[in-house]
Backbone as ProteinMPNN parsed JSONL, in Angstrom:
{"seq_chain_A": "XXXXXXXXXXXXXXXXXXXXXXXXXXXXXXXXXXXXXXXXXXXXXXXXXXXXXXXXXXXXXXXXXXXXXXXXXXXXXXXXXXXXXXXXXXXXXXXXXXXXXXXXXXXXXXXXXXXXXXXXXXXXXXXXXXXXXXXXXXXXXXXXXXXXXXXXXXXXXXXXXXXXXXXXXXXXXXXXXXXXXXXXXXXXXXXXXXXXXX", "coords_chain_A": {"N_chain_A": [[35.975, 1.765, 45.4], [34.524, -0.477, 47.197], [36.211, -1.571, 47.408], [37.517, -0.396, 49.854], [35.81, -1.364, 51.96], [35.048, -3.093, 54.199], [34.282, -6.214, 56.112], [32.01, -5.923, 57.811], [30.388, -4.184, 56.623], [29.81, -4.719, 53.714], [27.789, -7.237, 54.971], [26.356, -5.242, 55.888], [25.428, -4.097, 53.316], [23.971, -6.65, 52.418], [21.405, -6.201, 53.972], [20.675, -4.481, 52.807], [19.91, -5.16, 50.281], [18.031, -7.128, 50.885], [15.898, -5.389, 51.522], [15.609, -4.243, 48.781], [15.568, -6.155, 46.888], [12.758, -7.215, 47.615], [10.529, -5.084, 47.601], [10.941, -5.213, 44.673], [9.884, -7.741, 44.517], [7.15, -6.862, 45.004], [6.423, -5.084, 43.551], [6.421, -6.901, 41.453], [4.189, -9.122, 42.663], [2.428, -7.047, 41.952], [1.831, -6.955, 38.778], [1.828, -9.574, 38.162], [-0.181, -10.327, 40.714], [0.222, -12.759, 41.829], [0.955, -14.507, 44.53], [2.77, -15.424, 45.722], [4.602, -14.404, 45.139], [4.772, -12.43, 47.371], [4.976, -13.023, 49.526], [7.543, -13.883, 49.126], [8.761, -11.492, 49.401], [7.976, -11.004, 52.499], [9.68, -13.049, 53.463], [11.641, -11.913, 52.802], [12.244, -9.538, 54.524], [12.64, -10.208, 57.536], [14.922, -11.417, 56.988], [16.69, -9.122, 56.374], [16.635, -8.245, 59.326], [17.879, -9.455, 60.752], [21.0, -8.923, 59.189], [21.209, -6.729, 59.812], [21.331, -6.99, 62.588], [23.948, -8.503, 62.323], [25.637, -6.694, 61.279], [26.728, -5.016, 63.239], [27.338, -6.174, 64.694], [29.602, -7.681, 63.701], [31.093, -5.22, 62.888], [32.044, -4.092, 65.97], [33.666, -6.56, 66.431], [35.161, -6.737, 65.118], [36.51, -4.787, 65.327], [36.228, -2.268, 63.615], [34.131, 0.131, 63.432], [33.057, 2.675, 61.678], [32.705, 5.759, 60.762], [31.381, 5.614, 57.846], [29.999, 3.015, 57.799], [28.307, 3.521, 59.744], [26.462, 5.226, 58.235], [26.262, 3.539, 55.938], [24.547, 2.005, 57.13], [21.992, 3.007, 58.005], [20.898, 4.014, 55.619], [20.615, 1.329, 54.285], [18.922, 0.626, 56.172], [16.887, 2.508, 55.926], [15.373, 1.67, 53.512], [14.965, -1.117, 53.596], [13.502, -0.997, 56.223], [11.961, 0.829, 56.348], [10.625, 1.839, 53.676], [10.235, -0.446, 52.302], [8.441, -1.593, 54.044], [6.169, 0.04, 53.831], [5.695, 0.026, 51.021], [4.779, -2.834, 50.878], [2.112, -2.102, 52.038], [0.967, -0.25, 50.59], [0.782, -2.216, 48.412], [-1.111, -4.488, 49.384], [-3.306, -3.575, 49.695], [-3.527, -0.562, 51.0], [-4.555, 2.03, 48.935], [-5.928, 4.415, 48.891], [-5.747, 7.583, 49.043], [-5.301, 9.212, 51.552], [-4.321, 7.273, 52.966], [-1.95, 7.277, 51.313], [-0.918, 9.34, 51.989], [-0.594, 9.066, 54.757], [0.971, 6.847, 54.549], [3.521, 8.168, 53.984], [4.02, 10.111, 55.416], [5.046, 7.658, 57.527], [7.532, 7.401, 56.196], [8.653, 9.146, 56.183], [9.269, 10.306, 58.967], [10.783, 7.873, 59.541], [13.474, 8.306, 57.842], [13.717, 10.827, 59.607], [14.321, 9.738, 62.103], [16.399, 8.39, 61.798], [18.481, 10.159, 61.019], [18.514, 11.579, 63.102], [19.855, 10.016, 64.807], [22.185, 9.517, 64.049], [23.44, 12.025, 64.307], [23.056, 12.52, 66.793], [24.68, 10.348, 68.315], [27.543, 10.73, 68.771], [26.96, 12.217, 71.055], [25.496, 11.113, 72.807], [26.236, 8.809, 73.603], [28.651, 6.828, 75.65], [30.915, 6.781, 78.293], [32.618, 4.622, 76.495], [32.136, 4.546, 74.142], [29.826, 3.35, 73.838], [25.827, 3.744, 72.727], [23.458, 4.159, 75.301], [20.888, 3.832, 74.948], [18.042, 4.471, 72.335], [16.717, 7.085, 71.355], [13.046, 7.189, 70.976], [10.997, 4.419, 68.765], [13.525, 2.28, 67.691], [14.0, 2.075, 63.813], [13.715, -0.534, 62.644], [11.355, -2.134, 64.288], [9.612, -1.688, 62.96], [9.623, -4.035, 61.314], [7.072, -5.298, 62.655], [5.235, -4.408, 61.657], [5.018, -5.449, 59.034], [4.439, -7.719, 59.874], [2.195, -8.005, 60.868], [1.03, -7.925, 58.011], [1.549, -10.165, 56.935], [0.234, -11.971, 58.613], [-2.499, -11.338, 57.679], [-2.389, -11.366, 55.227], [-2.216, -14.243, 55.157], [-5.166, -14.713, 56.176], [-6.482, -14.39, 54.236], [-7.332, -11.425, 54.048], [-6.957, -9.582, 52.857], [-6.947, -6.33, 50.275], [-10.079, -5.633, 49.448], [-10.954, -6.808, 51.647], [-9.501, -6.169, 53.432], [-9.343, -5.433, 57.486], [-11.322, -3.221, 59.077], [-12.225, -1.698, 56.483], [-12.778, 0.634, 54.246], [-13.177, 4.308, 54.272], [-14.414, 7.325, 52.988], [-13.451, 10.353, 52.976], [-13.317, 13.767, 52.712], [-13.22, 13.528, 49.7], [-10.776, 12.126, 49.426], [-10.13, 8.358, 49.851], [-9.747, 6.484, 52.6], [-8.548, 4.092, 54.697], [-8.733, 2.872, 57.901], [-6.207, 0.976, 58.793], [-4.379, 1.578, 58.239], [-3.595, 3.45, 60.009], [-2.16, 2.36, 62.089], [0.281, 2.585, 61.02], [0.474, 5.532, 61.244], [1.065, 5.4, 63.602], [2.971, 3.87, 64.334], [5.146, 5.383, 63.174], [4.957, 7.739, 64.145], [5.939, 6.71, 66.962], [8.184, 6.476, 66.253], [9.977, 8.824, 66.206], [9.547, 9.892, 68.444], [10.741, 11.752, 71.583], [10.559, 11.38, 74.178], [10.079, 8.472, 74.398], [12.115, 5.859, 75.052], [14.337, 3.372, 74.452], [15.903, 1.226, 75.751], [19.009, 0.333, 74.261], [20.6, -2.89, 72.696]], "CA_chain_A": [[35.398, 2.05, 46.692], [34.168, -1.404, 47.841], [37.917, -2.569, 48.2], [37.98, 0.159, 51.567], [34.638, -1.615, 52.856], [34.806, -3.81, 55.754], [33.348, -7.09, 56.083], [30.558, -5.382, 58.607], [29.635, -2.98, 55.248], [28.85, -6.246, 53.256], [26.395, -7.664, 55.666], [25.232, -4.018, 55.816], [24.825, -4.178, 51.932], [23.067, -7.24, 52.631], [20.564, -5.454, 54.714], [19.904, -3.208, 51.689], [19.657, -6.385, 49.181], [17.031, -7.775, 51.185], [14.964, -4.515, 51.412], [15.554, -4.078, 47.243], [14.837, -7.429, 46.8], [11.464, -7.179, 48.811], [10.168, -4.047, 47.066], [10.925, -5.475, 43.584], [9.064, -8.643, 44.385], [6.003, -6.719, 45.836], [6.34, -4.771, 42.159], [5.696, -8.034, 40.407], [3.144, -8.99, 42.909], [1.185, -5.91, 41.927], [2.077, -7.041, 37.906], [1.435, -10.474, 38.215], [-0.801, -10.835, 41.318], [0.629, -14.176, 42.286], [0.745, -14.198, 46.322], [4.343, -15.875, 46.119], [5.624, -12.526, 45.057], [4.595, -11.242, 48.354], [5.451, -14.405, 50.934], [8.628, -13.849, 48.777], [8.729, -10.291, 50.321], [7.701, -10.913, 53.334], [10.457, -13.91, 54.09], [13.279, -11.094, 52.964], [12.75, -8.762, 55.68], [13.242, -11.09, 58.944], [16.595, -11.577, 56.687], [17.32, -8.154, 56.649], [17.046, -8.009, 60.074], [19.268, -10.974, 61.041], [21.491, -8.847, 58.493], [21.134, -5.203, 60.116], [21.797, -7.029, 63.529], [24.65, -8.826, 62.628], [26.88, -5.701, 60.751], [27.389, -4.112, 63.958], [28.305, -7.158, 65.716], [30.55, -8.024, 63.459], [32.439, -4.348, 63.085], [32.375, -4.521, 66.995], [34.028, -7.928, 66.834], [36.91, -7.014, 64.153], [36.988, -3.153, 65.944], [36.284, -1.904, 62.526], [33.501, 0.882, 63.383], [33.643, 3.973, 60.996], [31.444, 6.943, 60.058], [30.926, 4.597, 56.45], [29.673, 1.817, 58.291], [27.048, 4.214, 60.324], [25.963, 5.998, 56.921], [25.641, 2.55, 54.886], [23.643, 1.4, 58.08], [21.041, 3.803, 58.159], [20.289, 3.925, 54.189], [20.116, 0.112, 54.298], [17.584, 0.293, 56.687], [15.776, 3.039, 55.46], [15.055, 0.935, 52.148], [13.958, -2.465, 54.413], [12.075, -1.109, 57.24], [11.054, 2.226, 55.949], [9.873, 1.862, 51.738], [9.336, -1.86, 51.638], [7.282, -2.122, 54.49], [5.257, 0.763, 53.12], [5.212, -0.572, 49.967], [3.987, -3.874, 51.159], [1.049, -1.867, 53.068], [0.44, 0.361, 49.053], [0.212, -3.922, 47.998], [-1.78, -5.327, 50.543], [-4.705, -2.476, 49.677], [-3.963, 0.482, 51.534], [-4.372, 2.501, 48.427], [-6.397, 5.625, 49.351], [-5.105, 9.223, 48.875], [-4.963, 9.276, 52.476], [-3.552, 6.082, 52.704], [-0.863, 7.486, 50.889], [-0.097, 10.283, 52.922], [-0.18, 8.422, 55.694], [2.961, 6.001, 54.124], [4.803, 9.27, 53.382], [4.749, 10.047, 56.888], [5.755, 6.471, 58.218], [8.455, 7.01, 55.607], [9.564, 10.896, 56.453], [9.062, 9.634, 60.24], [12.365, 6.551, 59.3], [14.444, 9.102, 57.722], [13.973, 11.791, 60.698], [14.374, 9.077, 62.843], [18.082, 7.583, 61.438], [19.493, 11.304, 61.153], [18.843, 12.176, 64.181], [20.666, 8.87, 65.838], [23.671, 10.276, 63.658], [23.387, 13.217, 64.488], [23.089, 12.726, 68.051], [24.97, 9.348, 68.653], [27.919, 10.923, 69.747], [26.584, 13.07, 72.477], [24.36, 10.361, 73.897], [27.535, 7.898, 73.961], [28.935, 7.003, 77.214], [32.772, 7.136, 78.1], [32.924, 3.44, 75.762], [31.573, 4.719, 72.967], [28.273, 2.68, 73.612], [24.885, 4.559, 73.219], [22.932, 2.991, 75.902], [19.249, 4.263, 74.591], [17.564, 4.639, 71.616], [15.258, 8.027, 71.149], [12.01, 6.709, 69.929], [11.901, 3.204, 68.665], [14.336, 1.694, 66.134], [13.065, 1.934, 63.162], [13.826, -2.354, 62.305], [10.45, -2.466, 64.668], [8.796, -1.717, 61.543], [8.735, -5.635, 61.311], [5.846, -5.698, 63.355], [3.776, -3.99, 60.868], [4.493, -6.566, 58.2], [4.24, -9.457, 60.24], [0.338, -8.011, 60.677], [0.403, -7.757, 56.956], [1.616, -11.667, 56.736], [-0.763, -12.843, 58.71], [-3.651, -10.597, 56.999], [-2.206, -11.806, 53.795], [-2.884, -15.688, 55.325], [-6.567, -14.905, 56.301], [-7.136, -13.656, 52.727], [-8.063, -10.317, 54.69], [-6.312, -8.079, 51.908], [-7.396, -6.077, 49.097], [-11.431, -5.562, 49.851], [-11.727, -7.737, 52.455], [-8.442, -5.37, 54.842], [-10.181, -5.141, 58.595], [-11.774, -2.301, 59.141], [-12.893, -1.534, 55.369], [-12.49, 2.075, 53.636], [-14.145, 5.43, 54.229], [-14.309, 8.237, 51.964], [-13.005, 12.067, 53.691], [-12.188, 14.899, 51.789], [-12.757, 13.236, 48.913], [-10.368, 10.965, 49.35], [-10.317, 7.147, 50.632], [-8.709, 6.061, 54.054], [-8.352, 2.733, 55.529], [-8.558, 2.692, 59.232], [-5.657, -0.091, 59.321], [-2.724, 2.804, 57.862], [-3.111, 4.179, 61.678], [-0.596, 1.457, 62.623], [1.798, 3.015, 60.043], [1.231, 6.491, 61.775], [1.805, 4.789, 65.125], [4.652, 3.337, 64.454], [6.326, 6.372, 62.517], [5.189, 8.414, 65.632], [6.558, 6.471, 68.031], [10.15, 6.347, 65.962], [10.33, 10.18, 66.154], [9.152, 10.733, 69.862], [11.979, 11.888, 72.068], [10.143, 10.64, 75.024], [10.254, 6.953, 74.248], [13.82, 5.682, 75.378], [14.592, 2.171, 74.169], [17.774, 0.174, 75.821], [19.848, -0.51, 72.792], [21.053, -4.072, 73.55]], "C_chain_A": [[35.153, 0.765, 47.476], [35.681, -2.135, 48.185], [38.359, -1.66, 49.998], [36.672, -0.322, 52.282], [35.371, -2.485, 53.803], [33.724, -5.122, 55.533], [31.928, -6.91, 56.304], [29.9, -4.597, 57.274], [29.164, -3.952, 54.408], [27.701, -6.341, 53.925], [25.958, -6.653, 55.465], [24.723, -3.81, 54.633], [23.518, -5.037, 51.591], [21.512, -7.074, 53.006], [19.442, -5.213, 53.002], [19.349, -4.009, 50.768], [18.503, -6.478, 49.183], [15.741, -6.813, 50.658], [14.767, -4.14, 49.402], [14.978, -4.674, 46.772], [13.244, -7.479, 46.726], [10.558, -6.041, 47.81], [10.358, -4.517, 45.578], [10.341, -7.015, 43.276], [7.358, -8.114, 45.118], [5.669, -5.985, 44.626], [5.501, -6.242, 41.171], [4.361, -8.361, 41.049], [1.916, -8.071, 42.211], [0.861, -6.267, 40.012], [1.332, -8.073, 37.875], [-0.025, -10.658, 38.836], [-0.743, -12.215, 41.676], [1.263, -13.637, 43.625], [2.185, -14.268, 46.515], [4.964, -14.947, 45.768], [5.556, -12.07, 46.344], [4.648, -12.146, 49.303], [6.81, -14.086, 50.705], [9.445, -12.475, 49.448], [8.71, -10.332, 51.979], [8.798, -11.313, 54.443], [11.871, -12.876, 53.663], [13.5, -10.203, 54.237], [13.422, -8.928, 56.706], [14.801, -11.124, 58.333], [17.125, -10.23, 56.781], [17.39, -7.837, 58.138], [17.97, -8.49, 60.727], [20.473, -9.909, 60.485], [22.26, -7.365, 59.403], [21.844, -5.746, 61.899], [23.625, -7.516, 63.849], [25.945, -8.267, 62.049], [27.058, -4.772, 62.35], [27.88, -4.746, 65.105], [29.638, -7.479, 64.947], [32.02, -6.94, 63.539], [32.938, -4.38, 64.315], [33.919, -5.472, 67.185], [35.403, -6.961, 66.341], [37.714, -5.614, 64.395], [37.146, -2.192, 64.182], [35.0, -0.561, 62.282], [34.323, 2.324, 62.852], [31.884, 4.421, 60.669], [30.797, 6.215, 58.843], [29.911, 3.96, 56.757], [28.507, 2.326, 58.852], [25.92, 4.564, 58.905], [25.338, 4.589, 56.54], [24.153, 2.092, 55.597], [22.372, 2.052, 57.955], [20.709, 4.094, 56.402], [19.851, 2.552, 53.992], [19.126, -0.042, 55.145], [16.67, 1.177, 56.66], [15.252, 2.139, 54.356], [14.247, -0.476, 53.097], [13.698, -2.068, 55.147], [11.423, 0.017, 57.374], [10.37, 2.407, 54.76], [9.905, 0.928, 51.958], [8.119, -1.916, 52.526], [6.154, -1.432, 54.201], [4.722, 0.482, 51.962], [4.381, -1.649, 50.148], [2.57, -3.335, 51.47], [0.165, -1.377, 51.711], [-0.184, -1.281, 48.364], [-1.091, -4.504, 48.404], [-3.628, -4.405, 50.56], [-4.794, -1.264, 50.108], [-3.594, 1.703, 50.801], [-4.899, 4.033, 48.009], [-5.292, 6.99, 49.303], [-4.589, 9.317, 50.264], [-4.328, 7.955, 53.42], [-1.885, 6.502, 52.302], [0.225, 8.718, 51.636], [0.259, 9.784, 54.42], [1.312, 7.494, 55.746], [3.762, 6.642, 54.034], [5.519, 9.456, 54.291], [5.162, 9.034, 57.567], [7.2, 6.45, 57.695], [9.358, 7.77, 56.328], [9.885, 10.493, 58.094], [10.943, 9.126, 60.209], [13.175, 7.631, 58.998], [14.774, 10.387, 59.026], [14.575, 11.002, 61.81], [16.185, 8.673, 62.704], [18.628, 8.862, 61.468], [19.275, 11.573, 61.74], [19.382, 11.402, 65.152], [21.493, 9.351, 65.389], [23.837, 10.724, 63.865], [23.773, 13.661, 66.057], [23.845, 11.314, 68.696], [26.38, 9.628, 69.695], [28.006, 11.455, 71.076], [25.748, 12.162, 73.472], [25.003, 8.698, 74.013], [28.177, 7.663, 75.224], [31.224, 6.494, 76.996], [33.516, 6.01, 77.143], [32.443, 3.736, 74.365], [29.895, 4.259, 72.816], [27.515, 3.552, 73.851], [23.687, 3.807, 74.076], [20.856, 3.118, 75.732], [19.425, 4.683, 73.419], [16.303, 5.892, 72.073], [14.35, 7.587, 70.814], [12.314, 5.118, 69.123], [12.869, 3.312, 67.11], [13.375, 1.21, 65.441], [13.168, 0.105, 62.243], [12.509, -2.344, 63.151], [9.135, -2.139, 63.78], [8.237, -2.994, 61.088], [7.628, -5.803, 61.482], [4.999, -5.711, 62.402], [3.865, -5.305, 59.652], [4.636, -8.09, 58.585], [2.49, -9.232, 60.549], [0.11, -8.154, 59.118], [0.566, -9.531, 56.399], [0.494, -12.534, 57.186], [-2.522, -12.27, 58.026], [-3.75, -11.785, 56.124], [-2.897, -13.324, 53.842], [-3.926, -15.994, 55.424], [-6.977, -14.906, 55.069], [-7.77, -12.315, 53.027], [-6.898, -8.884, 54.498], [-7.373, -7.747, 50.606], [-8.248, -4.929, 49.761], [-11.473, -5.615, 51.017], [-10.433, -7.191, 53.872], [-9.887, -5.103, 56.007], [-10.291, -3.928, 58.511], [-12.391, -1.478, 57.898], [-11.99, 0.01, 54.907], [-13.412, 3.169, 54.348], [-13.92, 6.423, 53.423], [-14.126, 9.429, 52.742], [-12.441, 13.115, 52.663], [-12.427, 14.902, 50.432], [-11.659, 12.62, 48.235], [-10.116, 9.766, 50.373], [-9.145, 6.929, 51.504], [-9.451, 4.53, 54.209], [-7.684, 2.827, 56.797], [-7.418, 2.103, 59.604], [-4.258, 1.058, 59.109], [-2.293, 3.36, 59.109], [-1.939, 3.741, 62.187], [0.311, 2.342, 62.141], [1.802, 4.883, 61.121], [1.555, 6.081, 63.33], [3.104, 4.928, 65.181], [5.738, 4.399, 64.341], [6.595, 7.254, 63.699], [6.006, 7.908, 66.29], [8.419, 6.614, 67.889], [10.63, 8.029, 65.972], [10.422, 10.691, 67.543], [10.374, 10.734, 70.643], [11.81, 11.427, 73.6], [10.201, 8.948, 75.577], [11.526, 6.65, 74.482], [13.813, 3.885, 75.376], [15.921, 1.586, 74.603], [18.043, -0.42, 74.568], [21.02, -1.881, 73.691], [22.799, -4.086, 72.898]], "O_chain_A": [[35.618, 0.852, 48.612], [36.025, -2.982, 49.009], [39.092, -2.045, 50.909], [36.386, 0.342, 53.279], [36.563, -2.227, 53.969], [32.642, -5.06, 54.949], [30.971, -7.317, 55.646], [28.672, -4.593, 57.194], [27.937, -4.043, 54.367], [26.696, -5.696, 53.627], [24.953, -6.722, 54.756], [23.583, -3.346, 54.608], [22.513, -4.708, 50.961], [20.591, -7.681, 52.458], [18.37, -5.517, 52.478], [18.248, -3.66, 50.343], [17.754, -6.201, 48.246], [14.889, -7.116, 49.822], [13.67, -3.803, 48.957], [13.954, -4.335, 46.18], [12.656, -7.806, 45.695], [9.703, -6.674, 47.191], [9.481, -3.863, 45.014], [10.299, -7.487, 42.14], [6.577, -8.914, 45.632], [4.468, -6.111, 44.391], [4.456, -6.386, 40.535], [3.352, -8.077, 40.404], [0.749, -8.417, 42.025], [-0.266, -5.917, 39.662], [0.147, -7.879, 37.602], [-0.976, -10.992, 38.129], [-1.813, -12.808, 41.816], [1.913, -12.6, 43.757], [2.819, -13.488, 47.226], [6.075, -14.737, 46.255], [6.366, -11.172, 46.574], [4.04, -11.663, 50.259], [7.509, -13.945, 51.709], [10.585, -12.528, 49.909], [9.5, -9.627, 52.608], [9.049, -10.778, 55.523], [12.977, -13.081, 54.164], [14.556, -10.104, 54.861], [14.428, -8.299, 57.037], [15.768, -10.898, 59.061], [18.203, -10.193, 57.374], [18.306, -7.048, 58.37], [18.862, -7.828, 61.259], [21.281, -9.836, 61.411], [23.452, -7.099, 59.552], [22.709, -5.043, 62.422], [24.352, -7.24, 64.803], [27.033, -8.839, 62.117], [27.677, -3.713, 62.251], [28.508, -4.324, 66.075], [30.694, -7.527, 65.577], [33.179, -7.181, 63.876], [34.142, -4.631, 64.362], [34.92, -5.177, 67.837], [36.356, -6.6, 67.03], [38.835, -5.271, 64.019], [38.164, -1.603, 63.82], [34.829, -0.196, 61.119], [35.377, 2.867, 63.182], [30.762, 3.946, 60.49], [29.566, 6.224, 58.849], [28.859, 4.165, 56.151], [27.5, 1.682, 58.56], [24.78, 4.122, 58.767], [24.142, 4.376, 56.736], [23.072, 1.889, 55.043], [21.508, 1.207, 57.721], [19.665, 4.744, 56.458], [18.717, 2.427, 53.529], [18.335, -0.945, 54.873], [15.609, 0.938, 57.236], [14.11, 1.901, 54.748], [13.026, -0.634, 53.132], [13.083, -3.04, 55.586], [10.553, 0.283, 58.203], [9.43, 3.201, 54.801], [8.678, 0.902, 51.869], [7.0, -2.188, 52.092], [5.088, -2.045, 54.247], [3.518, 0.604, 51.733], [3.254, -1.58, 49.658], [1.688, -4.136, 51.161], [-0.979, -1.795, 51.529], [-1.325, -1.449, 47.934], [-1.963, -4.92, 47.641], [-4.658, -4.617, 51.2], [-5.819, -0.629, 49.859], [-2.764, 2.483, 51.269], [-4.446, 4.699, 47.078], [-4.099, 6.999, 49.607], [-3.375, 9.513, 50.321], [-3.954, 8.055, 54.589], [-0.878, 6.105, 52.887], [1.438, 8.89, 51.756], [1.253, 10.117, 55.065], [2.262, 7.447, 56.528], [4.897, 6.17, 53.97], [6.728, 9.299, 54.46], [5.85, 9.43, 58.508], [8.07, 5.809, 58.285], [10.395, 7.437, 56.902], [11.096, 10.402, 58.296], [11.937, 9.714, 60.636], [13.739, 8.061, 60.004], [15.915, 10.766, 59.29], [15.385, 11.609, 62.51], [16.98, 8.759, 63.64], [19.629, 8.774, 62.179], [19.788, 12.687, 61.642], [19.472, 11.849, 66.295], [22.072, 9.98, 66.274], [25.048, 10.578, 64.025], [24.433, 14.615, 66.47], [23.485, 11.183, 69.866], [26.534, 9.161, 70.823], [28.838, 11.238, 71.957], [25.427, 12.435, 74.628], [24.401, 7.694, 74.393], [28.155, 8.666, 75.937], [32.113, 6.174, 76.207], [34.711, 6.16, 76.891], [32.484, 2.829, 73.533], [29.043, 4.65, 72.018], [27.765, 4.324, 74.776], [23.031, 2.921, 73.53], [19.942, 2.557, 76.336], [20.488, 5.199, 73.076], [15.336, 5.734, 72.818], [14.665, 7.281, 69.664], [13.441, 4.675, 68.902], [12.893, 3.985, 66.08], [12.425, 0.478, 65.718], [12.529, -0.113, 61.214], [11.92, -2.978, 62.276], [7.947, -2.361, 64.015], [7.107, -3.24, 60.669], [6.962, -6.413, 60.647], [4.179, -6.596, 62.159], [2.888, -6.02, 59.427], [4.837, -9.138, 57.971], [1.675, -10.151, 60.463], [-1.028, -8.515, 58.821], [-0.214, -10.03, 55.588], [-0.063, -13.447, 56.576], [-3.515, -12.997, 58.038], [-4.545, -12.724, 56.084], [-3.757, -13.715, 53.053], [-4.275, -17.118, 55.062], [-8.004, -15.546, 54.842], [-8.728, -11.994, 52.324], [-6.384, -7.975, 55.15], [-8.23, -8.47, 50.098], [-7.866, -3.897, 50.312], [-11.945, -4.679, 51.661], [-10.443, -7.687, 54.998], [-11.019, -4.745, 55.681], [-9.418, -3.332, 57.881], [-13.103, -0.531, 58.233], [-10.838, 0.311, 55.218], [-14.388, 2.773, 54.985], [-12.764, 6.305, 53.015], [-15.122, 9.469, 53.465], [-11.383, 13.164, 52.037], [-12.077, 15.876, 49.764], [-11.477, 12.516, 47.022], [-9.917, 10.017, 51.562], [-7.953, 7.115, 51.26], [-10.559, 4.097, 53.895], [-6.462, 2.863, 56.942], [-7.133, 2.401, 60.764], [-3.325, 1.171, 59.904], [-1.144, 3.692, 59.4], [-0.976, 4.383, 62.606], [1.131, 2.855, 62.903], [2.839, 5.353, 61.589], [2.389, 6.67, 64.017], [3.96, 5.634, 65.714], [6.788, 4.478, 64.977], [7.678, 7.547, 64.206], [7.054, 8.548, 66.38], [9.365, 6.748, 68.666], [11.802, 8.273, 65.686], [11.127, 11.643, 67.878], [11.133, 9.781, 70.467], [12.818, 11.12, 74.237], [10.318, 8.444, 76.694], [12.248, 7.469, 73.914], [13.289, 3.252, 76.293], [16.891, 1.5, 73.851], [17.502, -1.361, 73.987], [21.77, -1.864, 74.667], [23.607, -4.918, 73.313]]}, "name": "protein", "num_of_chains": 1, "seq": "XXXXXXXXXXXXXXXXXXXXXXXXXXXXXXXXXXXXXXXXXXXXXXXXXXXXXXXXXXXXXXXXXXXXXXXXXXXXXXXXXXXXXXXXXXXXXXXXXXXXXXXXXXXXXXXXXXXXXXXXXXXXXXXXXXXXXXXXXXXXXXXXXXXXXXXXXXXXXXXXXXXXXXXXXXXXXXXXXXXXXXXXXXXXXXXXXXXXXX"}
């Protein structure tokens, strides 16, 4: 199979590396507890995005766009900007019951979000093939959230010491800071939001 890939499907593998990578150093983190597990995490993502931006310049370039190349795209970036950055957030303290449901939905959010660009890419294509909007944002703006969890991580304002603290509901614990995560997931689902894809 990898002998019918495409250069652009590499880098897009790449993508996926990073996000594997990232998630299996945020594992040891949680094993260890040594921080450089999770700087080590932190510095893969920005690479996956570099990675995610530059497989669809490159098929572009070499005119090598295929249905493959869409598919790989959208699993590679479910894994780096949909489960690591969640994972990072399960790391970083936000380990509450409702905490957790909250990551499910930032997750379920990414996946609704990528099959319905497939789904709908060719109908919202213009006579070049280009789609000139994004539904809801792209879910690579997931960054954001762990560039708040980088600089958390730098205050020492993880664990305990996450802003806004815990509360107890239900009988089980929330952390005020997971809101981001349903933000974000919201906003990647809303059909309202219309993003110029560059």
């Amino acid at each position: 199979m990898l002998r019918e890939f495409s250069l652009a499907d590499f880098i897009t593998l790449a993508n996926g590396f990073c996000g594997t990578a990232a998630i299996l150093a945020v594992l040891r983190f949680l094993v260890t507890a040594e921080r450089g597990y999770l700087w080590f995490a932190y510095a893969l993502l920005p690479l996956a995005v570099v990675f995610d931006y530059l497989d669809g310049r490159v098929a572009r370039w070499r005119q090598r766009m295929s249905p493959l190349g869409a598919h790989l795209d959208s699993l590679a970036d479910l894994v780096s900007f949909g489960v690591a950055p969640a994972v990072l957030a399960f790391a970083v303290g936000m380990r509450g019951s409702w905490d957790a449901l909250v990551l499910m939905y930032f997750v379920a959010c990414g996946i609704s979000r990528l099959a319905r660009y497939n789904a709908t890419q060719a109908e919202l294509a213009d006579e070049t093939g280009k789609v000139a909007y994004y539904e809801g944002t792209p879910i690579p703006t997931s960054l954001l959230l762990v560039v708040v969890l980088a600089v958390l991580t730098a205050r020492g304002s993880i664990g305990s010491a996450l802003p806004g603290g815990s509360v107890e509901w239900l009988g089980g614990e929330f952390h005020p800071l997971s809101l981001l995560y349903f933000l974000s997931g919201s906003a990647m689902i809303s059909r309202r939001l219309r993003v110029p894809k560059p």
